[in-house]
C-alpha positions as a LaTeX table, in Angstrom:
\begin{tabular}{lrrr}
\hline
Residue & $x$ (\AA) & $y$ (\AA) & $z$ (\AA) \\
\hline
Unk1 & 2.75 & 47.99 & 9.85 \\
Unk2 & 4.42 & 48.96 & 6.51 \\
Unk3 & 5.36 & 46.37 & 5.32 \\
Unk4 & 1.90 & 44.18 & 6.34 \\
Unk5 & 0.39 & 46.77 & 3.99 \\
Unk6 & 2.96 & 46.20 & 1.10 \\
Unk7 & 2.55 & 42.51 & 1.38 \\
Unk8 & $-1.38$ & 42.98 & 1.07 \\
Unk9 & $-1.30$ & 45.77 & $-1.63$ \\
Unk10 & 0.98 & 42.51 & $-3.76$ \\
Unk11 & $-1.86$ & 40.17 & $-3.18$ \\
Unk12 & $-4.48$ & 42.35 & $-4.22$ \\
Unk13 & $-3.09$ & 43.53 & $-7.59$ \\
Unk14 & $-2.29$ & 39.62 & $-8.58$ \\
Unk15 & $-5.60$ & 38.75 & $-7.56$ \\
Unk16 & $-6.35$ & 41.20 & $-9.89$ \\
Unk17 & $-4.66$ & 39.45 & $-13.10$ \\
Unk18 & $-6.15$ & 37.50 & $-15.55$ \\
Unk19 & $-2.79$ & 35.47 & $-16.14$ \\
Unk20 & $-2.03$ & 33.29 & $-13.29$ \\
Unk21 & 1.82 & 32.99 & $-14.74$ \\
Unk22 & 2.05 & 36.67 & $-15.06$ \\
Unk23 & 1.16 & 37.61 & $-11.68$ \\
Unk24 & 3.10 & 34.93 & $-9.92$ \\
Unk25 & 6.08 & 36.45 & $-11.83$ \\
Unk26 & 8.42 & 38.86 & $-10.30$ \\
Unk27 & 7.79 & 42.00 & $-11.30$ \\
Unk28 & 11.16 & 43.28 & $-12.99$ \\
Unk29 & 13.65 & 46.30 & $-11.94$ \\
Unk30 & 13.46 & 48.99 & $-13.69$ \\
Unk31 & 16.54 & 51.31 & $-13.18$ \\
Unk32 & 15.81 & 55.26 & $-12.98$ \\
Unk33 & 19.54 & 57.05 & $-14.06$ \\
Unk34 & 20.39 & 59.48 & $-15.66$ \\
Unk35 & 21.81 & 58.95 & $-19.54$ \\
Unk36 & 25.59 & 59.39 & $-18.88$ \\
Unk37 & 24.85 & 57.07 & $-16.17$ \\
Unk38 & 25.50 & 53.48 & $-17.01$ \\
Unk39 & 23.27 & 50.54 & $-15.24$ \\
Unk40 & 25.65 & 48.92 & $-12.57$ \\
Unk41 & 26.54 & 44.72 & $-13.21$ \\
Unk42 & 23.95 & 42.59 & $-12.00$ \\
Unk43 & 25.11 & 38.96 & $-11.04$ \\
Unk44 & 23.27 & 36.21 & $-13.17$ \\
Unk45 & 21.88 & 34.07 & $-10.42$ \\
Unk46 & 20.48 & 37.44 & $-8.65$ \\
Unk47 & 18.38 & 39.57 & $-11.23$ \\
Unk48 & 16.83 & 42.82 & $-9.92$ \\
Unk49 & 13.22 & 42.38 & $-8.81$ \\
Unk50 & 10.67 & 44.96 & $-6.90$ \\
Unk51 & 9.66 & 42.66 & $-4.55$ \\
Unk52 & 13.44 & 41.63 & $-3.67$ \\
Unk53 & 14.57 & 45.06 & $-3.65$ \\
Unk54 & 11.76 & 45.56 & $-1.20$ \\
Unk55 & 12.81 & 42.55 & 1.19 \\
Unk56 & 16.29 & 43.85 & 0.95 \\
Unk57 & 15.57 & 46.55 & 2.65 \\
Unk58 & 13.51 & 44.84 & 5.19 \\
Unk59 & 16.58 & 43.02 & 6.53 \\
Unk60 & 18.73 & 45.62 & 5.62 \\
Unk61 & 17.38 & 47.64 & 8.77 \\
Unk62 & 16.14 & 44.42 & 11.01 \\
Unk63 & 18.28 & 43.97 & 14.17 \\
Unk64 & 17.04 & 40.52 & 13.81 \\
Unk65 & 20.26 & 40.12 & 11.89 \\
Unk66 & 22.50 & 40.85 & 14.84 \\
Unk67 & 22.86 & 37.91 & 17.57 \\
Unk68 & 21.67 & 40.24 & 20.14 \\
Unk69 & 19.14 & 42.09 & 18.13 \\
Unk70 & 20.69 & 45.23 & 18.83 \\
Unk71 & 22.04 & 46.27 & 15.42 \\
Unk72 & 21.02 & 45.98 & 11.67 \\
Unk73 & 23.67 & 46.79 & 8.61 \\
Unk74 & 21.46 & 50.04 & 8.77 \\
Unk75 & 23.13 & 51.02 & 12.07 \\
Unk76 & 26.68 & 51.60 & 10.60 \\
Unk77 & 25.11 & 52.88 & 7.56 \\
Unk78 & 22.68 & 55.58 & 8.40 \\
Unk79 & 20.86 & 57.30 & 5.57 \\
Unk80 & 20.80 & 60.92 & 6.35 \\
Unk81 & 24.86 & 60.14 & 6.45 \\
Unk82 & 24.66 & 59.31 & 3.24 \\
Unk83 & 24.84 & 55.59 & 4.40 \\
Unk84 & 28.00 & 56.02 & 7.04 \\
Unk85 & 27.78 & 56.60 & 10.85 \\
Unk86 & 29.60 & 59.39 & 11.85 \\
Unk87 & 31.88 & 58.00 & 13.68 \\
Unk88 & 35.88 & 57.55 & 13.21 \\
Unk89 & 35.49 & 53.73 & 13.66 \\
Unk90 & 33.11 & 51.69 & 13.69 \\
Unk91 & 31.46 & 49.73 & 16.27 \\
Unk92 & 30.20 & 46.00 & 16.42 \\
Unk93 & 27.01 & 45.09 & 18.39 \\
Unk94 & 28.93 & 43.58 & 21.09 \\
Unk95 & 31.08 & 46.91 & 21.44 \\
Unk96 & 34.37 & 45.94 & 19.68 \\
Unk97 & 35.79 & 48.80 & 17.76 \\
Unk98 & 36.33 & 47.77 & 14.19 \\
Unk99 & 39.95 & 49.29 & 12.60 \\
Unk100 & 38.24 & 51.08 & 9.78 \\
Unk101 & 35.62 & 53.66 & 9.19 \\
Unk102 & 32.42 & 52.72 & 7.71 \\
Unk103 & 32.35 & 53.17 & 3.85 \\
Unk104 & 29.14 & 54.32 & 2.34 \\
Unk105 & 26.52 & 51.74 & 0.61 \\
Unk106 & 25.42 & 54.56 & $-1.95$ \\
Unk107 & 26.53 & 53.71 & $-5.33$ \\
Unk108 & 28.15 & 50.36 & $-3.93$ \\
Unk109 & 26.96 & 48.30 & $-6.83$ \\
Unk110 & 28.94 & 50.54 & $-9.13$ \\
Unk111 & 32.38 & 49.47 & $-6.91$ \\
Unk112 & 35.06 & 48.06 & $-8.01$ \\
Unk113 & 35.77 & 46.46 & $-4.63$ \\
Unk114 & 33.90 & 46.73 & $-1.54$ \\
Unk115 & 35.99 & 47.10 & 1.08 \\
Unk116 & 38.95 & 49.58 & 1.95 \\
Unk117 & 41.55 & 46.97 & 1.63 \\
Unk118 & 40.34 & 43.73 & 0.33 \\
Unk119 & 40.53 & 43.23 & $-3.57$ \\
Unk120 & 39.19 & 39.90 & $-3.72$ \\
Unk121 & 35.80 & 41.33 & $-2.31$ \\
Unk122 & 33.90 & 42.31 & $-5.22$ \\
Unk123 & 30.14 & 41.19 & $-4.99$ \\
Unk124 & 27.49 & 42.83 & $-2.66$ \\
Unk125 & 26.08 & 39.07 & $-2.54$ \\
Unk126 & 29.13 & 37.81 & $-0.81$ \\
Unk127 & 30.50 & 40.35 & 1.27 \\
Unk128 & 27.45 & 40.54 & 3.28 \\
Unk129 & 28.39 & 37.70 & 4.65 \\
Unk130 & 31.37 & 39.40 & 6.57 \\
Unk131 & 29.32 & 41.46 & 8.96 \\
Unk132 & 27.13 & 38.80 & 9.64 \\
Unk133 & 29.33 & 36.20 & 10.30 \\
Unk134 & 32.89 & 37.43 & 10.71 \\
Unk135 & 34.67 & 37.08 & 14.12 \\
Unk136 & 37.59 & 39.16 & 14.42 \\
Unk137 & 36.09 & 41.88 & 14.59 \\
Unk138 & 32.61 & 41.02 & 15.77 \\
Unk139 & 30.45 & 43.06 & 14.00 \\
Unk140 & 26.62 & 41.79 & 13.76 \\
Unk141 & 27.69 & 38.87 & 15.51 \\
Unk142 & 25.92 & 35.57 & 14.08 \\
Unk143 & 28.95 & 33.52 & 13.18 \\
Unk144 & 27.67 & 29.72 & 13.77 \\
Unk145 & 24.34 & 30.81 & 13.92 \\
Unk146 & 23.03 & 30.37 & 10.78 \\
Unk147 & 20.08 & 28.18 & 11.88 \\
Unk148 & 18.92 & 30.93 & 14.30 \\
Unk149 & 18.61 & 33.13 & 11.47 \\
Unk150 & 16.43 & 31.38 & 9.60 \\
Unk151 & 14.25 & 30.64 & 12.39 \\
Unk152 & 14.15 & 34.02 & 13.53 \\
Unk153 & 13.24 & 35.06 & 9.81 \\
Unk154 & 10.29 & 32.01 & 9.00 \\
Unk155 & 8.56 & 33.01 & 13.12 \\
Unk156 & 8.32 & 36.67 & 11.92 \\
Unk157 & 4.18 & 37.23 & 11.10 \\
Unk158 & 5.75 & 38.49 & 7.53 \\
Unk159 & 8.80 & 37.75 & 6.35 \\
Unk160 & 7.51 & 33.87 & 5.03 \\
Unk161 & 5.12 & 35.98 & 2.40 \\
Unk162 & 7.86 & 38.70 & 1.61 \\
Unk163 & 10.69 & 35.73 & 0.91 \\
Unk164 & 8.11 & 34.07 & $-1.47$ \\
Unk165 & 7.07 & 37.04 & $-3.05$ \\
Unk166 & 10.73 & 37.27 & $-3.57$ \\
Unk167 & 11.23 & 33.69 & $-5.04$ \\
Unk168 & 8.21 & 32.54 & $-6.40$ \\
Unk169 & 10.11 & 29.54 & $-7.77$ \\
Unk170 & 11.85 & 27.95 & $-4.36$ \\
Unk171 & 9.71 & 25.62 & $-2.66$ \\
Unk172 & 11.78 & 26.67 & 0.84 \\
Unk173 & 12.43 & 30.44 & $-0.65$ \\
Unk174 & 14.01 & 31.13 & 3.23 \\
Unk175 & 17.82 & 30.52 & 3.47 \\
Unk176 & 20.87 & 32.41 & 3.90 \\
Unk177 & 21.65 & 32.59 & $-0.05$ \\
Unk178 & 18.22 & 34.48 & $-0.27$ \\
Unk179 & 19.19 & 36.65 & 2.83 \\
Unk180 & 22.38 & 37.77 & 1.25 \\
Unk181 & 20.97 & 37.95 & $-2.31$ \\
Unk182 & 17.66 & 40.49 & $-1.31$ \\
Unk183 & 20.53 & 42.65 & 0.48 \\
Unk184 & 22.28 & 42.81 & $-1.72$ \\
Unk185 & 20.07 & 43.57 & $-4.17$ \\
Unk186 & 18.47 & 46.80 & $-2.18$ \\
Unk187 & 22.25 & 48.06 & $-2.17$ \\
Unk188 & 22.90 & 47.76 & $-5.16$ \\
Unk189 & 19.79 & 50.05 & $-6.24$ \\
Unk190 & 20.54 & 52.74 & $-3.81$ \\
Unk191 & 22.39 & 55.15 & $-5.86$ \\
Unk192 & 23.12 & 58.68 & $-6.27$ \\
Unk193 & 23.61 & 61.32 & $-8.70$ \\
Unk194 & 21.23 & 63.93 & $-7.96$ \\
Unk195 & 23.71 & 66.42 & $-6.66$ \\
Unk196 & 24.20 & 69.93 & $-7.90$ \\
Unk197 & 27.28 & 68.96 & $-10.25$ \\
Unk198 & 25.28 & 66.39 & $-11.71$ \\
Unk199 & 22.53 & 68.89 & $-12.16$ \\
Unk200 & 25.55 & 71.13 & $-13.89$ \\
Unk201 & 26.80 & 68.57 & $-15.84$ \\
Unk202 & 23.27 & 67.58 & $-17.83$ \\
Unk203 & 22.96 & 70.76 & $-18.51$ \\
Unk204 & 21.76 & 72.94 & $-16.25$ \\
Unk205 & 23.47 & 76.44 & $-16.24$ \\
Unk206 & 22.28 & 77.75 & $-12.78$ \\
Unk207 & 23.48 & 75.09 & $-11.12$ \\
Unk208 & 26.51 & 75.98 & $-9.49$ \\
Unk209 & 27.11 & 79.32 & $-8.19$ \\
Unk210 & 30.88 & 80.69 & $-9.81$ \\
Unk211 & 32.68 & 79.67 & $-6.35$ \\
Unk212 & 31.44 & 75.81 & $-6.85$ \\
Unk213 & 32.39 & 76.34 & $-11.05$ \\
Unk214 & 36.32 & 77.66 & $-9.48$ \\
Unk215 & 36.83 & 74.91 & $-7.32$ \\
Unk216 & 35.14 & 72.26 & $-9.76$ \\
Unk217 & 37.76 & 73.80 & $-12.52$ \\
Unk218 & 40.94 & 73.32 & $-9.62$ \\
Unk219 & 39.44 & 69.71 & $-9.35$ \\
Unk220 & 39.29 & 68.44 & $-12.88$ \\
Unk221 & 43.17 & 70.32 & $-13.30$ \\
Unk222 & 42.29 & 73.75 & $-13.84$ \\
Unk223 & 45.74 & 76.15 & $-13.14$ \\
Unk224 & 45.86 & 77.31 & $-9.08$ \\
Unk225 & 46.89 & 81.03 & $-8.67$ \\
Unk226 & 50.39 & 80.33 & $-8.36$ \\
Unk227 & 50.66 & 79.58 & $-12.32$ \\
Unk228 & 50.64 & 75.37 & $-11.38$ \\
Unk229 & 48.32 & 74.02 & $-13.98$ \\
Unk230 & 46.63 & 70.68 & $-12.75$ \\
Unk231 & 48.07 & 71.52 & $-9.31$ \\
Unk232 & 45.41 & 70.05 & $-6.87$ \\
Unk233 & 45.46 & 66.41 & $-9.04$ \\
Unk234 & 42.17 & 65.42 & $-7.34$ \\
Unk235 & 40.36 & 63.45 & $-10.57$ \\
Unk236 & 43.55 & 61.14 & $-11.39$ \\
Unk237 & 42.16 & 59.40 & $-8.21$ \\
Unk238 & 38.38 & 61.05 & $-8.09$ \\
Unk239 & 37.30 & 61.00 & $-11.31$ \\
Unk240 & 34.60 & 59.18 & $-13.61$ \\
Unk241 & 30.89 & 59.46 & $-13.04$ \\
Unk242 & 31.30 & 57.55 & $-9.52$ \\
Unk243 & 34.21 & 60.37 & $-8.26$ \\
Unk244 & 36.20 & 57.35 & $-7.64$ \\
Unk245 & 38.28 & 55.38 & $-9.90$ \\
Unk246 & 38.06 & 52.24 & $-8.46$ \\
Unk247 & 34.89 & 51.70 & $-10.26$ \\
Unk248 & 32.75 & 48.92 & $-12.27$ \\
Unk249 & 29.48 & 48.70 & $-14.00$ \\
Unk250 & 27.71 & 46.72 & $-17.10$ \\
Unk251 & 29.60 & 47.67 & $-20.09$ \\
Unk252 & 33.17 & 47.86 & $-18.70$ \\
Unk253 & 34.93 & 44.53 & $-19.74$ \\
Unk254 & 37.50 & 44.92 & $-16.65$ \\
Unk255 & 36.77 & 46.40 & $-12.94$ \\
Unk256 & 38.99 & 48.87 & $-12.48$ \\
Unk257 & 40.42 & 48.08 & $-8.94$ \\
Unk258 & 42.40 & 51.12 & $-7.78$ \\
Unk259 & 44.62 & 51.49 & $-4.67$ \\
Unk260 & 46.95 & 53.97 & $-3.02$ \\
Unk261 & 48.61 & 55.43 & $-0.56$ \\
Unk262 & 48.38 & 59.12 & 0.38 \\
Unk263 & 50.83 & 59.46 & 2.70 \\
Unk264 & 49.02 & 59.90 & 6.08 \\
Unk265 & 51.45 & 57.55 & 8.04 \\
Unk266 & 55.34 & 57.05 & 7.24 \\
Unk267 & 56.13 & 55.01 & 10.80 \\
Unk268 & 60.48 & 54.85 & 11.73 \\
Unk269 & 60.09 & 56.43 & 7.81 \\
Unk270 & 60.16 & 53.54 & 6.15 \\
Unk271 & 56.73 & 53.69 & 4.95 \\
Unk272 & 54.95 & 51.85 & 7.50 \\
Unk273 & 51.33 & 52.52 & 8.73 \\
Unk274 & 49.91 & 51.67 & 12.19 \\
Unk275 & 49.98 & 47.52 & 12.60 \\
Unk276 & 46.83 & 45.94 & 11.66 \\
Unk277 & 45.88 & 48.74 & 9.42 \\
Unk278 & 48.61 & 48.65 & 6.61 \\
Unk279 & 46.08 & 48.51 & 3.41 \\
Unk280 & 46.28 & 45.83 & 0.78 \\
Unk281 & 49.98 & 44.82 & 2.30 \\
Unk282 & 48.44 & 42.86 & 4.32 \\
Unk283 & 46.67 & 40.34 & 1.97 \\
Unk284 & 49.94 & 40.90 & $-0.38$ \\
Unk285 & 52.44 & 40.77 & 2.14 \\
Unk286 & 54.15 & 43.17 & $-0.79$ \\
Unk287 & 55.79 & 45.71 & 1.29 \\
Unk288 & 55.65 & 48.53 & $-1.44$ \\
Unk289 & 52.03 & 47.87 & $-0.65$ \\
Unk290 & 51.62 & 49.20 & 3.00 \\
Unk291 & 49.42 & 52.00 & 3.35 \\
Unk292 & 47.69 & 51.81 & $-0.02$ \\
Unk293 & 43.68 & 51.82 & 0.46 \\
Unk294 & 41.32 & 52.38 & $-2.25$ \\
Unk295 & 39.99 & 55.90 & $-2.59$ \\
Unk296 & 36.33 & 56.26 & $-2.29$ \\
Unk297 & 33.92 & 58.19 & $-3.53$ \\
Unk298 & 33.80 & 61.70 & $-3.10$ \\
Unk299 & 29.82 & 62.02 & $-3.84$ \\
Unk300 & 27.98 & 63.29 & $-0.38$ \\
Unk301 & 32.01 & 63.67 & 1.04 \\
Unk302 & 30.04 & 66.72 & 2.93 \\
Unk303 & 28.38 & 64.64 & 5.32 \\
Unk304 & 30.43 & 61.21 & 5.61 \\
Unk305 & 32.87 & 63.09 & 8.15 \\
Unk306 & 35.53 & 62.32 & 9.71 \\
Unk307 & 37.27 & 61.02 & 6.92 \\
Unk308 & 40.29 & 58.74 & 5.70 \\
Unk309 & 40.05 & 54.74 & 6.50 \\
Unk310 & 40.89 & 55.33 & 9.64 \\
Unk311 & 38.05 & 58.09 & 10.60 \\
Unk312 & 41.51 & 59.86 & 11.76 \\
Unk313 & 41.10 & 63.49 & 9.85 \\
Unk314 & 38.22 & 65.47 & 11.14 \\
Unk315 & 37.29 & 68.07 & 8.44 \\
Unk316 & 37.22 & 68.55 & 4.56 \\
Unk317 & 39.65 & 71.43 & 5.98 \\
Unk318 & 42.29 & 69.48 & 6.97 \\
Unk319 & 42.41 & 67.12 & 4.07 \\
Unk320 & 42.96 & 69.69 & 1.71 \\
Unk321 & 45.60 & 70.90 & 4.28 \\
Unk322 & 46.55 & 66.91 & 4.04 \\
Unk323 & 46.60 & 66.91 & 0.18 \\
Unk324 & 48.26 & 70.49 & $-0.13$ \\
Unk325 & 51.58 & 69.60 & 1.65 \\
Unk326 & 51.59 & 66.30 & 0.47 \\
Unk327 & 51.62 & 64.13 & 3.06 \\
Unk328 & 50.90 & 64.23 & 7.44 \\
Unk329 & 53.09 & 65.14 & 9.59 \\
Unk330 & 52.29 & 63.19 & 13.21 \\
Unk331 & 55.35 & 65.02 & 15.70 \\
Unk332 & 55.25 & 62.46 & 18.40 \\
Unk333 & 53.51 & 59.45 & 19.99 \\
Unk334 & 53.24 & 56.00 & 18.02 \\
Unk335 & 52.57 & 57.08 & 15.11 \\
Unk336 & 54.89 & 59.57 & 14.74 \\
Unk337 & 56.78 & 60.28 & 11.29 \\
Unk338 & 56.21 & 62.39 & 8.09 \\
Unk339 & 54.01 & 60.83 & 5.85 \\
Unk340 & 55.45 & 63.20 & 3.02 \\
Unk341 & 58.39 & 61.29 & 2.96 \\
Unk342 & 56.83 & 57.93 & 2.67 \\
Unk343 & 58.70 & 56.16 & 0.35 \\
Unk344 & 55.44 & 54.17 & $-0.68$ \\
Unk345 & 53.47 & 57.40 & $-1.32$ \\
Unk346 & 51.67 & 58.15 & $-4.53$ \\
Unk347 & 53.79 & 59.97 & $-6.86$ \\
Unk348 & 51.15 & 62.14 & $-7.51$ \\
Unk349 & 50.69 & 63.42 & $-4.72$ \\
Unk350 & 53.37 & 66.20 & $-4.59$ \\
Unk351 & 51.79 & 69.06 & $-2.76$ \\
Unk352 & 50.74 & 72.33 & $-3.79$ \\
Unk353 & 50.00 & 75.70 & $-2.92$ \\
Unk354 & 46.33 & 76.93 & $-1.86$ \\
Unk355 & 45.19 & 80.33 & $-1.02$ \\
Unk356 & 42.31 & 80.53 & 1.03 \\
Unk357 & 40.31 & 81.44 & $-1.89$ \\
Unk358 & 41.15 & 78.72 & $-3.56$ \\
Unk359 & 40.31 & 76.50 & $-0.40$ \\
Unk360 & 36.65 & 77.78 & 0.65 \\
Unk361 & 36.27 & 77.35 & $-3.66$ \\
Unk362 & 37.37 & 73.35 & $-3.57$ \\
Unk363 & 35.46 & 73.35 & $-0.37$ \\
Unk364 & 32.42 & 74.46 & $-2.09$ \\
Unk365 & 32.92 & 72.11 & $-4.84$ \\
Unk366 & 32.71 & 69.10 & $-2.92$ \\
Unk367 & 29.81 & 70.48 & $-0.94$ \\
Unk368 & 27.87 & 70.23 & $-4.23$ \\
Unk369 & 28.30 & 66.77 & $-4.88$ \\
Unk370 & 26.05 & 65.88 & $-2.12$ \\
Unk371 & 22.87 & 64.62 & $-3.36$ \\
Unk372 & 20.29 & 65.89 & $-0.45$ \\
Unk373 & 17.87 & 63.24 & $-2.33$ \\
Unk374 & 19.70 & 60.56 & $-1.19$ \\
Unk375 & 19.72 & 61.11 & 2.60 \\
Unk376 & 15.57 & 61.37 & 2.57 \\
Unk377 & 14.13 & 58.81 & $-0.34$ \\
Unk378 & 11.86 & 56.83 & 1.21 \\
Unk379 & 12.39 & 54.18 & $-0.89$ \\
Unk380 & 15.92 & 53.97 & 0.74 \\
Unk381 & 14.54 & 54.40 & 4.09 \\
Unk382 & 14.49 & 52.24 & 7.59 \\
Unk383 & 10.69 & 50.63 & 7.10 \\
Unk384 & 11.23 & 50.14 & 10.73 \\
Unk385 & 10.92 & 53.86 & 11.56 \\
Unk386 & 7.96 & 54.52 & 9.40 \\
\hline
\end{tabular}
């Protein structure tokens, strides 16, 4: 097995050393990003090590991790997705529907917050915890069974050698603190920016062909053919090296948290969204805060369909045809109502015309943010499957 070999291949080279304290010591990450790049915050009591990095991704794809083995945090977040699942909502282990679409891992450790709605969730460390152990919706399904998880994780033939290559210093190195921790630690090192734009903007001229260069200029406020200069308004919400703003990383001195709402619900038109999935209103209980989610990142948007929080628009088609009139229009059923109108809306977002030039030219734009690196790197990959 993989990771049998990896454990082996660490004995060897410290048996190796002359310095007893030097090879007991974790070996130190090294980050690999490019120089407008900067290196994402890293918690004090969790430093970035190769060997935790490495367990990290161990239990990142172990089903061991579900109560009935059946899914890992890899299952909703599926690397050749660029870390999504394809679907519109998610799905627990025990089959309940979740009320939000999964939201990529790549570049997670550069978020501002973690989750669509939730501003108080702001470390990888802790919100791992919500999968495991949350209850409404079940997800992996191991709330009150902490205990079992540690058993299940010192009777596996290699885990006990991986968690004390991971903490060398912790007499009992196995415990749900170090679970979370070597998690969240191989998230936080999966990043991207190896995508044609990123190619463009170190430099390289050939990069983008001249239809990716239009719709890149429309993006960053370039004037649309109808005279409108900074008519599509996309960076004021996706900009910044992360195409998000709602961003963080080492050298800013405040996260920049970052919410909205883009009008794709305006229920009886008073700016309501479907119940249970109203955005930060409900942890505010503000009502000029229904319907206002944080934007994500646009990196890889090619292959992280169907998209919105809500997994409810199918195509990069239809949510420029979303952005473009300025809000959804739903004609009937329970959600019906204009979302155009809702009084809660972004004032931003205004609407604007589009030829189909101009569409196939944003369309190729965000095609060339994906980063095909990303959905192959081994070192990101399920050991599991090797």
């Amino acid at each position: 097995m993989k990771r049998t070999f990896y454990i082996l291949s660490f004995l060897l080279l410290a048996a190796g050393c002359g310095d007893s304290d030097a090879a007991s010591a974790p070996q130190e990450w090294v980050w690999d990003l490019p120089d407008t790049v900067p290196e994402p915050r890293i918690p004090e009591d969790n430093p970035m090590t190769v060997a935790k990095v490495e367990l990290g991704r161990f239990l990142f794809f172990d089903t061991k991790l579900s109560a009935n083995e059946t899914q890992s945090c890899g299952s909703c977040h599926r690397q050749e997705l660029a870390f999504t699942d394809g679907l519109a909502l998610a799905e627990g282990s025990t089959g309940d529907i979740l009320a939000r679409s999964s939201m990529s891992i790549a570049n997670a450790g550069y978020a501002a917050s973690l989750t669509w709605a939730n501003e108080a969730v702001v470390l990888l460390e802790k919100q791992a915890l919500v999968p495991m152990f949350g209850e409404d919706p079940i997800e992996l399904g191991m709330a009150n069974m902490e205990d079992e998880l540690i058993r299940r994780m010192r009777d596996d033939g290699d885990y006990p050698a991986m968690f004390a290559e991971a903490y060398p210093d912790q007499m009992d190195p196995i415990s749900l603190d170090s679970i979370t921790k070597a998690i969240a630690a191989f998230q936080r090192q999966v990043t991207s920016f190896g995508s044609k734009v990123d190619r463009w903007q170190q430099g390289d001229a050939t990069a983008l062909n001249e239809s990716e260069q239009r719709g890149m200029a429309l993006f960053f406020g370039g004037t649309n053919e109808a005279g409108v200069e900074d008519a599509f308004e996309c960076f004021h919400c996706h900009g910044g090296f992360l195409f998000s703003q709602s961003s963080d990383d080492a050298g800013q001195v405040f996260n920049q948290k970052f919410f909205m709402n883009n009008g794709l619900y305006n229920l009886d038109e008073d700016g309501s969204y479907p119940a249970g999935n109203e955005g930060i209103y409900e942890m505010s209980g503000d009502p000029a805060d229904k319907g206002r989610f944080k934007p994500p990142s646009l990196r890889n948007i090619e292959v992280t369909a169907p998209y919105m929080h809500d997994g409810s628009i199918e195509t990069l088609e239809e949510v420029l045809d979303h952005y473009a009139r300025g809000g959804r229009l739903i004609e009937s059923g329970p959600n019906a109502g204009d979302g155009k109108d809702n009084p809660n809306k972004n004032t931003l977002l205004t609407g604007f015309a589009m030829t189909e030039q101009e569409k196939q030219d944003m369309l190729a734009f965000l095609h060339a943010l994906t980063d095909e690196d990303l959905l192959t790197k081994p070192a990101y990959s399920d050991p599991f499957a090797e």
